[in-house]
PDB file of N, CA, C, O and CB in Angstrom:
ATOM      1  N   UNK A   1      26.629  94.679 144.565  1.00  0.00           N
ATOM      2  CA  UNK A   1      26.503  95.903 143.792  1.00  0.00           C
ATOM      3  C   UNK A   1      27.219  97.014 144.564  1.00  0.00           C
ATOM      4  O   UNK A   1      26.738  97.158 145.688  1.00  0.00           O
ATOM      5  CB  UNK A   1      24.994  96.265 143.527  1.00  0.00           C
ATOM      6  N   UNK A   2      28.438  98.008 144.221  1.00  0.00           N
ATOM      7  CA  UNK A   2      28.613  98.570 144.850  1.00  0.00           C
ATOM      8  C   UNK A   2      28.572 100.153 143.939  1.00  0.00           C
ATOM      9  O   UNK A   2      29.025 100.558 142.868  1.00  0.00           O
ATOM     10  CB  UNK A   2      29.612  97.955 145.524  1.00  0.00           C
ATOM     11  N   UNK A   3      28.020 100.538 144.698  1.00  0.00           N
ATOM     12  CA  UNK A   3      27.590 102.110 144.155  1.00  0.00           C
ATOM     13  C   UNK A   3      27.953 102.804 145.404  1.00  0.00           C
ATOM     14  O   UNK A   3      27.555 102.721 146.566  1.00  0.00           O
ATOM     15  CB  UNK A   3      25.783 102.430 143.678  1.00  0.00           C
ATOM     16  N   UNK A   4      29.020 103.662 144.668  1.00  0.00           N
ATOM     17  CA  UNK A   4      29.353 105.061 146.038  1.00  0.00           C
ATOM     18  C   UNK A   4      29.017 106.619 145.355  1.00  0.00           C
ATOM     19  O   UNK A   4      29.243 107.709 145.879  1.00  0.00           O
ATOM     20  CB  UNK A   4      31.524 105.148 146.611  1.00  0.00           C
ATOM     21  N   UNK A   5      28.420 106.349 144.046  1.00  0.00           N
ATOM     22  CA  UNK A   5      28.119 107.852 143.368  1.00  0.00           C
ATOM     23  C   UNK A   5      26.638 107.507 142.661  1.00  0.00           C
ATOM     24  O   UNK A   5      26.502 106.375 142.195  1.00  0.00           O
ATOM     25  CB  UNK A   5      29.506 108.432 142.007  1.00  0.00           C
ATOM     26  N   UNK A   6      25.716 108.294 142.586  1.00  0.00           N
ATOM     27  CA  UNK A   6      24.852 108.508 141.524  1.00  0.00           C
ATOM     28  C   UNK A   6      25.537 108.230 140.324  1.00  0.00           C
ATOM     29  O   UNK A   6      24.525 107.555 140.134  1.00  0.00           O
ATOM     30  CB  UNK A   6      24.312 109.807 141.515  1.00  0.00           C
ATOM     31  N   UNK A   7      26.134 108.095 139.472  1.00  0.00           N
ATOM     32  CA  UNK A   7      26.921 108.173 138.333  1.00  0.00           C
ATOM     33  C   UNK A   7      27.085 106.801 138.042  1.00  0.00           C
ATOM     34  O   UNK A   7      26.807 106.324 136.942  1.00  0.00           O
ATOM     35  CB  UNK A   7      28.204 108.935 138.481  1.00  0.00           C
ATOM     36  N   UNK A   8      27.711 105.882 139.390  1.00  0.00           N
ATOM     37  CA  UNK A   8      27.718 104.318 139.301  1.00  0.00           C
ATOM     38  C   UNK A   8      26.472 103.664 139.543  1.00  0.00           C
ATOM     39  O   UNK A   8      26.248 102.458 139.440  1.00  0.00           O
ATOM     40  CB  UNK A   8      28.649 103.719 140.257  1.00  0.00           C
ATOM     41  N   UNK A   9      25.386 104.913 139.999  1.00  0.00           N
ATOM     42  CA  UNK A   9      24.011 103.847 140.213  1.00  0.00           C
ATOM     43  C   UNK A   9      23.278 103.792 138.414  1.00  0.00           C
ATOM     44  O   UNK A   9      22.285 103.145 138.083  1.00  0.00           O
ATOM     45  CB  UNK A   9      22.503 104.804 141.718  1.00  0.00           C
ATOM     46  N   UNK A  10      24.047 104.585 137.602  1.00  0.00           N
ATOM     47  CA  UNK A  10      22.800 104.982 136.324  1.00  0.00           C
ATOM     48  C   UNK A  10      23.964 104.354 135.493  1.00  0.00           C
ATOM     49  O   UNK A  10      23.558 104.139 134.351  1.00  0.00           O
ATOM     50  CB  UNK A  10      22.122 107.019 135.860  1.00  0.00           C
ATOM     51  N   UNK A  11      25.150 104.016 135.646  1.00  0.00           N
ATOM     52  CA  UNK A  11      25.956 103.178 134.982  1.00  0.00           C
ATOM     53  C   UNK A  11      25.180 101.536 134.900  1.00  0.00           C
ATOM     54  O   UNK A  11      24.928 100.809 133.939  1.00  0.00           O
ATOM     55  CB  UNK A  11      27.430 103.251 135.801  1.00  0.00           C
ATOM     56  N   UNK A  12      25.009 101.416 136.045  1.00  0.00           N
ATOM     57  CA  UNK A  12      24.440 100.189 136.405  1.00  0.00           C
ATOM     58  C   UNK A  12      22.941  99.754 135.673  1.00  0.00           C
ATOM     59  O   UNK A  12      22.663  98.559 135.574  1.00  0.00           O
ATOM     60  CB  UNK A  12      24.313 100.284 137.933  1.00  0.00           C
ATOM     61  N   UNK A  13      22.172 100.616 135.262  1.00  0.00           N
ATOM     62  CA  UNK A  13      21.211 101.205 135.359  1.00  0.00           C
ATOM     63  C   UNK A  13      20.983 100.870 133.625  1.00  0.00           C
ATOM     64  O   UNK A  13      19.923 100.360 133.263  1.00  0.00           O
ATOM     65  CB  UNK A  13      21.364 102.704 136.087  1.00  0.00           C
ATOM     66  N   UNK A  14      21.983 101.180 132.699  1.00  0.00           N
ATOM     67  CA  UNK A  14      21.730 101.354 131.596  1.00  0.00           C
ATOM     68  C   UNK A  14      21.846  99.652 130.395  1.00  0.00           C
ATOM     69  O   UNK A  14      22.745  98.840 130.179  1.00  0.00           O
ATOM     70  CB  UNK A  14      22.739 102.626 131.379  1.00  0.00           C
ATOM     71  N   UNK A  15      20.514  99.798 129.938  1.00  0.00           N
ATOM     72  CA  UNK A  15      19.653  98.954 129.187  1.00  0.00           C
ATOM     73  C   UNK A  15      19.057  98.341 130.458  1.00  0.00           C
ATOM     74  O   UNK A  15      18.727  97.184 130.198  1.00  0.00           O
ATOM     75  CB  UNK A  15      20.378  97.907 128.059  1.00  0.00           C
ATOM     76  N   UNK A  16      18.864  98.571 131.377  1.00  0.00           N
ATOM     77  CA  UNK A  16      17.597  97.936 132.211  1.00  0.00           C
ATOM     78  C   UNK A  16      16.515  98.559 132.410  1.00  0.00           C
ATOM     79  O   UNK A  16      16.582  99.787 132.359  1.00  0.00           O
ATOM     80  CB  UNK A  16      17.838  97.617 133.438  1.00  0.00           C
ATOM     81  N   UNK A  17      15.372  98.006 132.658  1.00  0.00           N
ATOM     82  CA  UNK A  17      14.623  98.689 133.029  1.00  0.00           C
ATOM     83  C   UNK A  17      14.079  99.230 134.716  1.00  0.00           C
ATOM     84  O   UNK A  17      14.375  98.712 135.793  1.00  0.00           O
ATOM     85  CB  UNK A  17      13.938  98.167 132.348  1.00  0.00           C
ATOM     86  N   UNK A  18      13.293 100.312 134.476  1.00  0.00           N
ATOM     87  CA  UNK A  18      13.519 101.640 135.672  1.00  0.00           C
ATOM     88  C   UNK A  18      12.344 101.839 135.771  1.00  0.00           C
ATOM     89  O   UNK A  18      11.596 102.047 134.815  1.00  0.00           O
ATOM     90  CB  UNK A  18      14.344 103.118 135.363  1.00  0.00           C
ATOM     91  N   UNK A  19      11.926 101.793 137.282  1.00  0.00           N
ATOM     92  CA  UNK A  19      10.593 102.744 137.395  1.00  0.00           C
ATOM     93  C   UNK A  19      11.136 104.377 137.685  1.00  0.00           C
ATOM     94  O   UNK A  19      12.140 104.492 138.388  1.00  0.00           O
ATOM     95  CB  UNK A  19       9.489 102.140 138.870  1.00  0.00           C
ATOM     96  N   UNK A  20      10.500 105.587 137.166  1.00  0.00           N
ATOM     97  CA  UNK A  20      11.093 106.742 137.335  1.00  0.00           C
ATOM     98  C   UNK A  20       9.598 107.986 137.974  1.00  0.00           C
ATOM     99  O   UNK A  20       8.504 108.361 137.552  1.00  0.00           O
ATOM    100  CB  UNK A  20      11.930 107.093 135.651  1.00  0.00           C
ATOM    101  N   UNK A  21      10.581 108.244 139.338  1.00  0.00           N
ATOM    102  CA  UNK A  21       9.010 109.210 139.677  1.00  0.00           C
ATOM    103  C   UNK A  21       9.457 110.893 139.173  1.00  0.00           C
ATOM    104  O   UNK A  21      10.484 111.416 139.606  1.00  0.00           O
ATOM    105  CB  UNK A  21       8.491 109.221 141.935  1.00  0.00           C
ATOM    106  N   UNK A  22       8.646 111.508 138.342  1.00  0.00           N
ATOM    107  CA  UNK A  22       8.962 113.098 138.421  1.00  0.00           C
ATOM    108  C   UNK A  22       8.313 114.022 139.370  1.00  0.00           C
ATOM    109  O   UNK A  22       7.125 113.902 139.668  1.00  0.00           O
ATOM    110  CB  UNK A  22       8.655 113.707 137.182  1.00  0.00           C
ATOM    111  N   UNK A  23       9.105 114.975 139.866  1.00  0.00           N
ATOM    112  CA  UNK A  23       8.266 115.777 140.221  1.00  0.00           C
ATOM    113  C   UNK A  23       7.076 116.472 140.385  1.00  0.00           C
ATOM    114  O   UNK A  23       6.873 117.199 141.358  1.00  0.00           O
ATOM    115  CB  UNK A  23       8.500 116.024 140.118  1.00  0.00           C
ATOM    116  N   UNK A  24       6.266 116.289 139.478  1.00  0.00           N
ATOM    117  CA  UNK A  24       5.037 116.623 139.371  1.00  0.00           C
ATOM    118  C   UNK A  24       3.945 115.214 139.470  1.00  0.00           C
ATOM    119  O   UNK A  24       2.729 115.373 139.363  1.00  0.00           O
ATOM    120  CB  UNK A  24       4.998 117.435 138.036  1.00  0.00           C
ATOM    121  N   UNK A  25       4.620 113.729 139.706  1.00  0.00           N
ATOM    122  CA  UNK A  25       3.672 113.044 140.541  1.00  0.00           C
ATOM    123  C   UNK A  25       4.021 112.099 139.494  1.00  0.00           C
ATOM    124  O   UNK A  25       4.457 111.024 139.904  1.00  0.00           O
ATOM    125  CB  UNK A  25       2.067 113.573 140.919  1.00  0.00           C
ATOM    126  N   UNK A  26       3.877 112.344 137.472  1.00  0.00           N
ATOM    127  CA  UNK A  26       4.112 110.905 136.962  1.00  0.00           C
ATOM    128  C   UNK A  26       5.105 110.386 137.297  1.00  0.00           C
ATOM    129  O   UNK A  26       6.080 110.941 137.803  1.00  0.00           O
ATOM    130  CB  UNK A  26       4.145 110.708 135.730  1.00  0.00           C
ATOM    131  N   UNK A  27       4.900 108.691 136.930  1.00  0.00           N
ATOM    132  CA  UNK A  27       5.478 107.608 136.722  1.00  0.00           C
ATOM    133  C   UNK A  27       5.689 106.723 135.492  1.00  0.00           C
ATOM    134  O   UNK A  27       4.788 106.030 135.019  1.00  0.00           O
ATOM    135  CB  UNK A  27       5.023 107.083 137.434  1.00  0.00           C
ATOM    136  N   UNK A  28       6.765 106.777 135.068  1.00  0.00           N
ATOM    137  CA  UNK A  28       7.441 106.144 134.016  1.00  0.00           C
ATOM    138  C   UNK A  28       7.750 104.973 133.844  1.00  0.00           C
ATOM    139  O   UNK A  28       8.594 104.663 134.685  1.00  0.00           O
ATOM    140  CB  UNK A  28       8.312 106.540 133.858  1.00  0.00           C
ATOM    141  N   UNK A  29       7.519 104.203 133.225  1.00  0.00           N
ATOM    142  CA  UNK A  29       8.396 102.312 133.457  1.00  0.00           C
ATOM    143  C   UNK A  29       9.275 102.442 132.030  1.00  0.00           C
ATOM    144  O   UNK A  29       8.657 102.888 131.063  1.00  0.00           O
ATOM    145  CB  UNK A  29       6.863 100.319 133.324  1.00  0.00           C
ATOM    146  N   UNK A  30      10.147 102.216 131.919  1.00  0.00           N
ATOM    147  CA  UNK A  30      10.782 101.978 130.928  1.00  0.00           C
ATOM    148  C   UNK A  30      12.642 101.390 130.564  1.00  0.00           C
ATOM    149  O   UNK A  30      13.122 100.792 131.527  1.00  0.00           O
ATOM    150  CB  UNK A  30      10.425 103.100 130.521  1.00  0.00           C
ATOM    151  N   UNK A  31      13.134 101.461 129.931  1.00  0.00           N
ATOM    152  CA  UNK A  31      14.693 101.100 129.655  1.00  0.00           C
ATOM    153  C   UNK A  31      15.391 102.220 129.793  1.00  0.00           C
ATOM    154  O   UNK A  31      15.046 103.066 128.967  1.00  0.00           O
ATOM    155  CB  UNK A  31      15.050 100.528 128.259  1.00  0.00           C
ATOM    156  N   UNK A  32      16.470 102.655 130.710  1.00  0.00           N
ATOM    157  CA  UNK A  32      17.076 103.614 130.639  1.00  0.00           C
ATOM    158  C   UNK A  32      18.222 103.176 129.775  1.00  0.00           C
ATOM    159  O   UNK A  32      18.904 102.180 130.016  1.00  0.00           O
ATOM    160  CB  UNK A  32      17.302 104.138 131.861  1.00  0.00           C
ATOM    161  N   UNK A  33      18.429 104.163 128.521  1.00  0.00           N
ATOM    162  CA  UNK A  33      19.253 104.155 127.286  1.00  0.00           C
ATOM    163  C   UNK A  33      20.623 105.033 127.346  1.00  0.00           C
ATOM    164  O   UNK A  33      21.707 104.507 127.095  1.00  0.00           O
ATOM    165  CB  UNK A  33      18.348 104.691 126.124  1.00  0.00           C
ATOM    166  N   UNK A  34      20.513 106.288 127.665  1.00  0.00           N
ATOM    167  CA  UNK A  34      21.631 107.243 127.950  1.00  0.00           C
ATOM    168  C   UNK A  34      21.310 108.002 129.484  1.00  0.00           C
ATOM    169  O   UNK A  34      20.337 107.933 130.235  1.00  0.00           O
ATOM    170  CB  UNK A  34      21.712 108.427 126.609  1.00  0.00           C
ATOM    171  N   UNK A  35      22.288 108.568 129.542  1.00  0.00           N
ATOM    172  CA  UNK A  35      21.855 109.548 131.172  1.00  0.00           C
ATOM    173  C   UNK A  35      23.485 110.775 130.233  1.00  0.00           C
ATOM    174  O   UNK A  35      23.960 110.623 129.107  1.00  0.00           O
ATOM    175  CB  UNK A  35      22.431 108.131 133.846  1.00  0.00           C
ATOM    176  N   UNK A  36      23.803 111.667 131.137  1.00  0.00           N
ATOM    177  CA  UNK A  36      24.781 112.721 131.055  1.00  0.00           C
ATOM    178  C   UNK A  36      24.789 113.302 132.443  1.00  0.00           C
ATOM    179  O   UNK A  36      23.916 113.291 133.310  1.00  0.00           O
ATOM    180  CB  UNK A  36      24.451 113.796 129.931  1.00  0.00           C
ATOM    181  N   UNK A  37      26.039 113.828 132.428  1.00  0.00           N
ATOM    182  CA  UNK A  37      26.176 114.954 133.651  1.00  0.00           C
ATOM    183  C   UNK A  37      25.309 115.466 134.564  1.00  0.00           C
ATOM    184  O   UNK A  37      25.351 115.387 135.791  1.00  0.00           O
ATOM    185  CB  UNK A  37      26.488 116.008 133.243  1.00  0.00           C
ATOM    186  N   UNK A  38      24.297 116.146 133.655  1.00  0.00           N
ATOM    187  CA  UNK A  38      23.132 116.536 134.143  1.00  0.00           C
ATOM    188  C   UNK A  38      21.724 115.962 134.856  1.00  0.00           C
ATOM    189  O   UNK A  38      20.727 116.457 135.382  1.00  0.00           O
ATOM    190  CB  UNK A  38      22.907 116.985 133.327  1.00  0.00           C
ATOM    191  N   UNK A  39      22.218 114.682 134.569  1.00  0.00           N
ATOM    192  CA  UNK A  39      21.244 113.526 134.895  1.00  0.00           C
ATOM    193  C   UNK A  39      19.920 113.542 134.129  1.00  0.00           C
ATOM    194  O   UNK A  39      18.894 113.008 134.551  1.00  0.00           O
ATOM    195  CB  UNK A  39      20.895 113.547 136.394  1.00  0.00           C
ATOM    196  N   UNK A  40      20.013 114.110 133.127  1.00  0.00           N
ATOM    197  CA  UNK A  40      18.941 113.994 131.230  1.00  0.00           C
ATOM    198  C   UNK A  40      19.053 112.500 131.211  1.00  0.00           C
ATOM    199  O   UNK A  40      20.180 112.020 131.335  1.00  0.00           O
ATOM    200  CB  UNK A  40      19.921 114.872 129.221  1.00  0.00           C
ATOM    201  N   UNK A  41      18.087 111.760 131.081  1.00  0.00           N
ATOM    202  CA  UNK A  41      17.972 110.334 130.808  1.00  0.00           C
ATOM    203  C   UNK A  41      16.947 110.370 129.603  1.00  0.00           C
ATOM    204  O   UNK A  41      15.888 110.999 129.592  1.00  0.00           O
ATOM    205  CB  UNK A  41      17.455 109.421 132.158  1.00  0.00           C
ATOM    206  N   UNK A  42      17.499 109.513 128.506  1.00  0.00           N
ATOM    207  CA  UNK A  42      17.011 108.728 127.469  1.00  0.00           C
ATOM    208  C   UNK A  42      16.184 107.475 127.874  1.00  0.00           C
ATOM    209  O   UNK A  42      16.779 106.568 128.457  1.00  0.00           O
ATOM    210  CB  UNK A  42      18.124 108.344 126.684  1.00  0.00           C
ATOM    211  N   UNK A  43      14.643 107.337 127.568  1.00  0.00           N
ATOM    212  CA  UNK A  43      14.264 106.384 128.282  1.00  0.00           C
ATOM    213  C   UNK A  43      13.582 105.515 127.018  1.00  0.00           C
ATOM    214  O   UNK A  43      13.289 106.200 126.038  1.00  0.00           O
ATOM    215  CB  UNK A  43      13.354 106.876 129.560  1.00  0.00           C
ATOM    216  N   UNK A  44      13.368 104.435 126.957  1.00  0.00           N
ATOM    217  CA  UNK A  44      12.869 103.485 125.992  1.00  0.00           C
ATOM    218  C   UNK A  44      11.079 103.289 126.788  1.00  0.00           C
ATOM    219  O   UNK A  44      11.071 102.758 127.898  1.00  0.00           O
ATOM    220  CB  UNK A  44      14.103 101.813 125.949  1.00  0.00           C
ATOM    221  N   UNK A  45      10.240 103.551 126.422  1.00  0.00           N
ATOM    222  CA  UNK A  45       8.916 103.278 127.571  1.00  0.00           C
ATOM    223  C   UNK A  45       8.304 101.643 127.260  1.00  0.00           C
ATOM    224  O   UNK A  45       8.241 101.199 126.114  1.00  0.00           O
ATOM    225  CB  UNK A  45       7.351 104.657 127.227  1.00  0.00           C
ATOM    226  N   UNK A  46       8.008 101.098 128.101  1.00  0.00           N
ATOM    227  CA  UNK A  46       7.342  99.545 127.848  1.00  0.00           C
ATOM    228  C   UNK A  46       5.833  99.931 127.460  1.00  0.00           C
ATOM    229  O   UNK A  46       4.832 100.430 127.975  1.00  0.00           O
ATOM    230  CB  UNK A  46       7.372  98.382 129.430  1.00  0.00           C
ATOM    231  N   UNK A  47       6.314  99.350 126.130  1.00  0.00           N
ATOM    232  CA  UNK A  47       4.938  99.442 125.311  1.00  0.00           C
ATOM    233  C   UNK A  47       4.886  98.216 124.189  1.00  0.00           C
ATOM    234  O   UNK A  47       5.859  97.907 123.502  1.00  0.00           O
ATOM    235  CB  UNK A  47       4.830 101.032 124.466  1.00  0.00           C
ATOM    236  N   UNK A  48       3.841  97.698 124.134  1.00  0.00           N
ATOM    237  CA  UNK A  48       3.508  96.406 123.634  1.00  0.00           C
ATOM    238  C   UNK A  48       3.900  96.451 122.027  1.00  0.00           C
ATOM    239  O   UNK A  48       4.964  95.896 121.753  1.00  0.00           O
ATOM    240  CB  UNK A  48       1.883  96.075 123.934  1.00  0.00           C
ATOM    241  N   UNK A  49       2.928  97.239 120.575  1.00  0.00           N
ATOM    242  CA  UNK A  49       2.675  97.288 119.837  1.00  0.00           C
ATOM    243  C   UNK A  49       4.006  98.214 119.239  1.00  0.00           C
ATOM    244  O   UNK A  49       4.380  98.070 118.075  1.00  0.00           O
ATOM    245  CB  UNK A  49       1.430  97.477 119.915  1.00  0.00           C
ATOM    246  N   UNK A  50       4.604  99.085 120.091  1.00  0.00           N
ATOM    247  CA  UNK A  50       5.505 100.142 119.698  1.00  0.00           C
ATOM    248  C   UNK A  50       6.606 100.640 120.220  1.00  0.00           C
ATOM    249  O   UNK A  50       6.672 100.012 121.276  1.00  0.00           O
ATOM    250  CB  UNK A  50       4.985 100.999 119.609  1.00  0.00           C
ATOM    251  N   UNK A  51       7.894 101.639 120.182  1.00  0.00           N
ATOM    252  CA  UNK A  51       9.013 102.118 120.616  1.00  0.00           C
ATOM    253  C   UNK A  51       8.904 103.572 120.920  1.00  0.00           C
ATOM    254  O   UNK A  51       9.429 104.397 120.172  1.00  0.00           O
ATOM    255  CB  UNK A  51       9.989 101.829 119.719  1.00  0.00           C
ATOM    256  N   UNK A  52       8.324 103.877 121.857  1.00  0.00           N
ATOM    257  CA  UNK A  52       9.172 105.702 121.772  1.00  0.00           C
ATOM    258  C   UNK A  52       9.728 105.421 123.179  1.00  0.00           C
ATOM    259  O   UNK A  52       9.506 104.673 124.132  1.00  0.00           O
ATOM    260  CB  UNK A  52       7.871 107.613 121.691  1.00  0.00           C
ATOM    261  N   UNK A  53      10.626 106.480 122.790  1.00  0.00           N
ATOM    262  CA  UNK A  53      11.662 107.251 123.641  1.00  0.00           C
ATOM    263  C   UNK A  53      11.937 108.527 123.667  1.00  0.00           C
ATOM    264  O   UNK A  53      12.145 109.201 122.658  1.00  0.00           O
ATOM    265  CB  UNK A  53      12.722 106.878 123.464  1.00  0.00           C
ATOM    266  N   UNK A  54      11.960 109.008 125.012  1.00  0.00           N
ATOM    267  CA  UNK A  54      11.672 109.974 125.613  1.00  0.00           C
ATOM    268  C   UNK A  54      12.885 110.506 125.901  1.00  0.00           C
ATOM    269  O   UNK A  54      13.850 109.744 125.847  1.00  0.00           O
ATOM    270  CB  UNK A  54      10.877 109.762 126.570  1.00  0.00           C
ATOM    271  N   UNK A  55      13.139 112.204 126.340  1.00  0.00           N
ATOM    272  CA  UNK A  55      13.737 112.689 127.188  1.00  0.00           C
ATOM    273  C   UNK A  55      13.223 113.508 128.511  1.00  0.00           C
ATOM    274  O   UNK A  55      12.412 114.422 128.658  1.00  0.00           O
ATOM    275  CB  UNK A  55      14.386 113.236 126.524  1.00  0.00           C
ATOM    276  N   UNK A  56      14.134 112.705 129.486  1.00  0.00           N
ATOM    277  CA  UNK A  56      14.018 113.120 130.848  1.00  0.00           C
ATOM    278  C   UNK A  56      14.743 114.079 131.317  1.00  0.00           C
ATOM    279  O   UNK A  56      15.938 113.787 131.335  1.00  0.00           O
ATOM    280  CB  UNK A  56      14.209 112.231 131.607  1.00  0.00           C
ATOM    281  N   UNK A  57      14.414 115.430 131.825  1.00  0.00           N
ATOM    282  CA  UNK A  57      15.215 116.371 131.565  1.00  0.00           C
ATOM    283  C   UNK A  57      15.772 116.204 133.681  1.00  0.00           C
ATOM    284  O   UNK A  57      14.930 116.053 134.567  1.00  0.00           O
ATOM    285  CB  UNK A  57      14.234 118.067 130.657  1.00  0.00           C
ATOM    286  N   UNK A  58      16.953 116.273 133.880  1.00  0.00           N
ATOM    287  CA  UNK A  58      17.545 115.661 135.159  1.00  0.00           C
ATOM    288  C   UNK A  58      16.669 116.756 136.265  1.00  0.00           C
ATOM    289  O   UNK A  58      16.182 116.213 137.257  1.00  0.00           O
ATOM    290  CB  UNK A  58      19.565 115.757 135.221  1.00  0.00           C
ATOM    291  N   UNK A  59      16.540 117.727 136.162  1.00  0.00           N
ATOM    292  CA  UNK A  59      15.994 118.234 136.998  1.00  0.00           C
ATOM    293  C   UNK A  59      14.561 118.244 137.514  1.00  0.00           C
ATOM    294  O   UNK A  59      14.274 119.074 138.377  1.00  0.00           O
ATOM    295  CB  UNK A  59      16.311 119.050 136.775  1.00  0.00           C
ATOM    296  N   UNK A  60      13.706 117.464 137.100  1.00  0.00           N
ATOM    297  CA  UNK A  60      12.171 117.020 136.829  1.00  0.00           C
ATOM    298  C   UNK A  60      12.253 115.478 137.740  1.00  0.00           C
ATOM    299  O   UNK A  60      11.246 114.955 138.219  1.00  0.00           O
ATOM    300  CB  UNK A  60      11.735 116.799 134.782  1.00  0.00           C
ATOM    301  N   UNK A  61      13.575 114.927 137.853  1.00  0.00           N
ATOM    302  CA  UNK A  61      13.802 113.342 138.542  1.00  0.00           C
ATOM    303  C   UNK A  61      13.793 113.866 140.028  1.00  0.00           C
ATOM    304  O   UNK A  61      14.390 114.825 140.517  1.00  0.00           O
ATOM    305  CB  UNK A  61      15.520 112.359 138.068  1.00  0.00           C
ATOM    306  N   UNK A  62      12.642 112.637 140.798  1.00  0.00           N
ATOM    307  CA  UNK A  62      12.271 112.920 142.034  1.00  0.00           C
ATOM    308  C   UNK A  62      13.147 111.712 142.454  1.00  0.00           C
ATOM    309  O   UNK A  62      13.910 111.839 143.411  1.00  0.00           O
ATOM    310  CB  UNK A  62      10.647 113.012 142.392  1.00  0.00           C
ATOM    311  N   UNK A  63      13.054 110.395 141.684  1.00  0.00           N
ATOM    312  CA  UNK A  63      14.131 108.815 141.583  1.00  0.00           C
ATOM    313  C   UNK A  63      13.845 108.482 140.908  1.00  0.00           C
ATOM    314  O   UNK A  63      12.887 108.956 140.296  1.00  0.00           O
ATOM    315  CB  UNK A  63      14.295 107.657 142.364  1.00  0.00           C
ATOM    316  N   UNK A  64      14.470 107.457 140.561  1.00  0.00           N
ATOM    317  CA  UNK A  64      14.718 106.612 139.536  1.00  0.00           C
ATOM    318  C   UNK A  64      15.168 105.121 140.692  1.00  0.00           C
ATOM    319  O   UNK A  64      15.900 105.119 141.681  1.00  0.00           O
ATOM    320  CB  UNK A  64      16.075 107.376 138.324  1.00  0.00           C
ATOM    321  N   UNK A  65      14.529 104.190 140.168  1.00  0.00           N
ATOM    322  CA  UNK A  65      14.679 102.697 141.243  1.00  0.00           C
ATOM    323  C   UNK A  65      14.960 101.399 140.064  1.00  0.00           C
ATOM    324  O   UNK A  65      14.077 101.279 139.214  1.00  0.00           O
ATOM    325  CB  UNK A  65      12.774 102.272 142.360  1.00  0.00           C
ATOM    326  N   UNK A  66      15.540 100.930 140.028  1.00  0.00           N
ATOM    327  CA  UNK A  66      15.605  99.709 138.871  1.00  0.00           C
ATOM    328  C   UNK A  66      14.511  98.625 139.445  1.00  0.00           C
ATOM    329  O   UNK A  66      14.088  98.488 140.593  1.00  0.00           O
ATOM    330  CB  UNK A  66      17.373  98.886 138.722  1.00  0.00           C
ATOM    331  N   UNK A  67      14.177  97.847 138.145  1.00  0.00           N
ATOM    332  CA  UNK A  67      12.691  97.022 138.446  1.00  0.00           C
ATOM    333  C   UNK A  67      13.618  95.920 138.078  1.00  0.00           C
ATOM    334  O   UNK A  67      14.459  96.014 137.184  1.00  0.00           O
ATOM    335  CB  UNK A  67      10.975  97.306 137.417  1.00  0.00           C
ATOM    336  N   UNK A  68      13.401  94.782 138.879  1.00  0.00           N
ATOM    337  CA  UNK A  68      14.381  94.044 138.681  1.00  0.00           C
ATOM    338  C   UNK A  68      13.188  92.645 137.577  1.00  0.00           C
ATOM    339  O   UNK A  68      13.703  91.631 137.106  1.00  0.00           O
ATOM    340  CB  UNK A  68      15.269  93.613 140.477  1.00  0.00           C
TER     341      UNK A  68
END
């Protein structure tokens, strides 16, 4: 895997799933779907019965780690 930018780590990153910590302490599990410039991530959440998806606004991301 070679990643020399943030940019190639969320390239890598997209339709897999991500554990994501925010700033204020939650934790997210889900599919990262889109990201942008700003590092705004579109997230798919693992949920049994249903689909939502969220926006992660880039400045609220403490990391983001792929769950392999």
């Amino acid at each position: 895997m070679n990643i020399s930018k943030p940019y190639d780590f969320l390239n890598q990153l997209l339709g897999k799933e991500a554990q994501i910590k925010l700033k204020d302490g939650t934790m997210i599990k889900g599919k990262v779907l889109a990201f942008d410039v700003h590092m705004n991530l579109v997230v798919q959440l693992q949920e049994e019965l249903s689909q939502r998806y969220i926006f992660i606004r880039g400045d609220s991301l403490m990391f983001v780690e792929r769950i392999e």
